[in-house]
C-alpha positions in Angstrom: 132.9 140.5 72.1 133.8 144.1 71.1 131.4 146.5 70.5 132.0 146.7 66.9 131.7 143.0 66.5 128.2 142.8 67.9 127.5 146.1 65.6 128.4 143.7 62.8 126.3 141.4 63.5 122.9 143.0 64.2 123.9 144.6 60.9 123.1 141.1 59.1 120.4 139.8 61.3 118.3 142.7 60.6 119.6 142.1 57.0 118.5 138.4 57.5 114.8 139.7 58.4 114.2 140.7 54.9 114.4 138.0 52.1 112.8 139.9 49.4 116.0 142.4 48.7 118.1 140.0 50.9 121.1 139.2 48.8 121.0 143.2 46.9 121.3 144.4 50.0 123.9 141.9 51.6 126.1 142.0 48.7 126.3 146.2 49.1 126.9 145.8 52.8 129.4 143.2 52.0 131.7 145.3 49.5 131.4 148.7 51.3 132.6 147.0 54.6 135.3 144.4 52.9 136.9 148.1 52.2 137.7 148.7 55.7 140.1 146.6 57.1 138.6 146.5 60.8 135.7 144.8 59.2 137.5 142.6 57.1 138.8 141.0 60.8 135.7 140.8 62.1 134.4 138.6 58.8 137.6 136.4 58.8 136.9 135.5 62.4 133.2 135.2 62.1 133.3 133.3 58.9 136.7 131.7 58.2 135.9 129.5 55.9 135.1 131.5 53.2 138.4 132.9 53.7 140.0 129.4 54.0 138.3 128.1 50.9 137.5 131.4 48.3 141.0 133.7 49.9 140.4 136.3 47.2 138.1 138.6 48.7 137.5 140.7 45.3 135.7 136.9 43.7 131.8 136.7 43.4 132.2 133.4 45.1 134.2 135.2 48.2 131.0 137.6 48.6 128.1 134.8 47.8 130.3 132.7 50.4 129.6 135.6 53.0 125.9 135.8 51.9 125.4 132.4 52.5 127.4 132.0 55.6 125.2 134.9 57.4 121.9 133.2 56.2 122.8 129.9 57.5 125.0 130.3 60.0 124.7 126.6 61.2 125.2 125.1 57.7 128.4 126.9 56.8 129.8 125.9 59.9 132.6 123.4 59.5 132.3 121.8 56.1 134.8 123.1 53.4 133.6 120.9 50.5 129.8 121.8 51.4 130.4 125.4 51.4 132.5 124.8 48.4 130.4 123.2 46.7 126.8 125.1 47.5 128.7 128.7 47.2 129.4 127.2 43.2 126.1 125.8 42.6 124.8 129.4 43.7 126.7 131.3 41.9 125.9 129.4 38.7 122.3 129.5 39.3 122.7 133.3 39.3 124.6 133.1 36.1 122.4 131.1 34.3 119.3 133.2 36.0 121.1 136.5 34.2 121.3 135.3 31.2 117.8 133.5 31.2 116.6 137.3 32.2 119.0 138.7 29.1 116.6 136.3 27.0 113.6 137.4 28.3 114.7 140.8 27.5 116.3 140.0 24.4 112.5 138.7 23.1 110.7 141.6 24.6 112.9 144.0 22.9 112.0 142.1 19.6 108.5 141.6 19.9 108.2 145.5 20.2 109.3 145.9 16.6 106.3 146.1 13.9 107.1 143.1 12.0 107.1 140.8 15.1 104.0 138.0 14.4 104.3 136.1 17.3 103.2 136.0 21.0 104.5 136.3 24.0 104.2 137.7 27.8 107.1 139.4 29.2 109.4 138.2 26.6 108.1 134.4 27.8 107.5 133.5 24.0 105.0 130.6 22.6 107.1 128.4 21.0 110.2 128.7 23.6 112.3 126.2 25.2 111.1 125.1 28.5 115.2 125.9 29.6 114.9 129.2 29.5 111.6 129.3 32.4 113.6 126.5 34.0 117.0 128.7 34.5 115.3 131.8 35.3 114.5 130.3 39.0 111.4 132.2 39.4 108.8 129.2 38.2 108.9 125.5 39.4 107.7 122.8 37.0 106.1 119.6 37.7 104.1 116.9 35.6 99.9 117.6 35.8 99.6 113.6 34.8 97.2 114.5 32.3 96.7 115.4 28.8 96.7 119.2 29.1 100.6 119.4 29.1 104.0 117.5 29.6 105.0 119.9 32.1 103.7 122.5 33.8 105.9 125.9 35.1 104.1 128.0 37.7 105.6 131.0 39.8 107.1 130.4 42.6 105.3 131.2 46.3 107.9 134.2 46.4 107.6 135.7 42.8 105.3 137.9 41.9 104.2 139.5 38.8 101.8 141.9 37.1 99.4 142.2 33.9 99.1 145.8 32.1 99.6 147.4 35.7 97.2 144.8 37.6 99.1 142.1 39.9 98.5 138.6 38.4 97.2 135.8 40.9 98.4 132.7 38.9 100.9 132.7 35.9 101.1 129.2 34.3 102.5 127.8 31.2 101.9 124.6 29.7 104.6 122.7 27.3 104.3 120.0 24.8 107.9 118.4 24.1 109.6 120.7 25.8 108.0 123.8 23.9 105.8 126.4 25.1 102.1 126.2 23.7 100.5 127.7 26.1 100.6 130.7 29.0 97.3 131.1 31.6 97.0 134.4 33.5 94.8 134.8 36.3 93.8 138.3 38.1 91.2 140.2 39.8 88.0 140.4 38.2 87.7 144.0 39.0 91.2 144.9 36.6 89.3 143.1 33.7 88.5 146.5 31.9 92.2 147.7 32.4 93.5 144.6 31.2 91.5 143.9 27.7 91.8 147.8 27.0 95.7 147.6 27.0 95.1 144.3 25.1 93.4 146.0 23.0 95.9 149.0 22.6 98.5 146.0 21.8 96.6 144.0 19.2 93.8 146.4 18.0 90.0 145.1 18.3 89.2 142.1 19.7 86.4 139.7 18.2 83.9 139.6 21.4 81.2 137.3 22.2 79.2 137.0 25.3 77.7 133.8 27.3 75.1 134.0 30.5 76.7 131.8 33.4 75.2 131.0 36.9 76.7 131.2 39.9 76.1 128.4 43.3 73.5 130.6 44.4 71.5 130.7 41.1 72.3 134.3 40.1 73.0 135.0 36.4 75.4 137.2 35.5 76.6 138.3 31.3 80.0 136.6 30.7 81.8 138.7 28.0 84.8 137.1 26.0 87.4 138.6 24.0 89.2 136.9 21.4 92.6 137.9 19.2 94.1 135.9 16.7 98.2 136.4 15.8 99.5 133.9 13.0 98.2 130.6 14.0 97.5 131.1 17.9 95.0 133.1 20.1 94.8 135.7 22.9 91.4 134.9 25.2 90.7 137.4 27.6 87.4 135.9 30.1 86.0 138.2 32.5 84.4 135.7 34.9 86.9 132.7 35.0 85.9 130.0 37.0 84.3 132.0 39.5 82.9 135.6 39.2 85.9 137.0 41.2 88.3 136.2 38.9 89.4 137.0 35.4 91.6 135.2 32.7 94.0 135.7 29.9 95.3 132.9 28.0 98.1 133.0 25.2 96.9 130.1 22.9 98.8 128.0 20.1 96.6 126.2 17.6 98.4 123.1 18.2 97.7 123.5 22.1 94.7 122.7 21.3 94.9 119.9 18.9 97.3 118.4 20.9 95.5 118.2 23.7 92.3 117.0 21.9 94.4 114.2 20.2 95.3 113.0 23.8 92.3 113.6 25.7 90.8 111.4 23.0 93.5 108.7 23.5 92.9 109.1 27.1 89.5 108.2 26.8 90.7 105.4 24.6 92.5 103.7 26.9 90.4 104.2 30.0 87.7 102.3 27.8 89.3 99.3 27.4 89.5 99.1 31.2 85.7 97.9 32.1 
């Protein structure tokens, strides 16, 4: 192997050894190198198939091909119609993921004008289709089973995401029929201040109430509660969350709520006829 062969390829396995800006950083190695013709050789013979099955080298799927290809080496092997085939499916993901984003955006830019009445968190919108979350590939969405939603979307491992500043610990949003009713955000009970003050900023003075709560060991502590209403829906900011480490901030509709009384109560129906 030539010396500038075996540059190339420490080149992507130190590339390799950092997912979290993997593909930015692949994809600007990949276009400043396919303009040197020496380099060019060294990725035909290294991965042929991309050249085989995507020839033009200018294509997104030509450069997603090479992505791939150095990420798993072993799976890009030999198979044209799987490399075909996954290089697609990845680039439409992306597609769709860019315009889910463009969306997001889209919402946030509206719900900064002064005549916006709705809710939303980071353009993520009560009332919004579940496709949007779905195409974005940041959540994964499963079905709790039980009353509280159809389908719940929660971040993925990998994903992260803040709250006025402070990083959140759990982001979940709950969906009736395919329709956003409700979005859970979970932090650090130490950024509770920060948070509600920026809620605050955002939707003016909260109603506040307070509640005494114990914790395992017996020890009371003042539970303080911060309420906002926006058209028919509610902002809930809790200071001690299930635990007195953690903090809350839930986006609300009204018909969460009544939905999920309406089928708790069936629930409980049901369950009854079974003794």
């Amino acid at each position: 192997m030539s010396k500038r062969n075996s540059s190339s390829r420490s080149k992507w396995e130190v590339t390799k050894c950092r997912p979290a800006f993997c593909f930015a950083v692949l994809v600007a190695w990949i276009v400043s190198a396919s303009a040197q013709s020496t380099d060019r050789e060294t990725f035909r013979k290294t991965y042929p198939l991309c050249f085989e099955v995507f020839p033009d080298e200018a294509t997104v799927e030509h450069k997603t091909c090479l992505e791939l290809s150095a990420r798993y080496p072993l799976a890009f092997g030999s198979d044209k119609d799987y490399v075909a085939r996954t290089v697609r499916s990845h680039v439409e993901k992306r597609h769709r993921a860019g315009k889910a984003e463009e969306q997001l955006q889209a919402q946030r830019n509206r719900a900064a004008s002064p005549d916006y009445t709705g809710l939303e968190f980071k353009g993520i919108e009560l009332g919004s289709d579940m496709s949007v979350i779905e195409d974005t590939g940041r959540f994964s969405c499963r079905d709790p089973g039980n009353p509280i939603a159809d389908r719940i979307c929660t971040l993925n491992y990998d994903e992260s995401e803040t709250i006025a500043g402070a990083p959140v610990r759990v982001l979940a949003l709950y969906y009736y029929s395919g329709k956003l009713e409700s979005i859970s955000i979970s932090f650090e009970e130490n950024q509770f201040l920060q948070i509600t003050a920026a809620l605050s900023e955002k939707y003016g003075q909260g109603k506040a109430r307070s509640e005494a709560i114990q914790n395992r060991m017996g020890a009371t502590f003042e539970n303080k509660i911060l309420l906002w209403r926006r058209g028919k829906a509610t902002v809930e900011a809790t200071r001690y969350s299930g635990t007195v480490d953690r903090s809350s901030v839930v986006f609300r509709s009204d018909f969460s709520m009544e939905e999920f009384a309406r089928r708790r109560k069936s629930s409980i129906k049901g369950k009854a006829k079974d003794l």
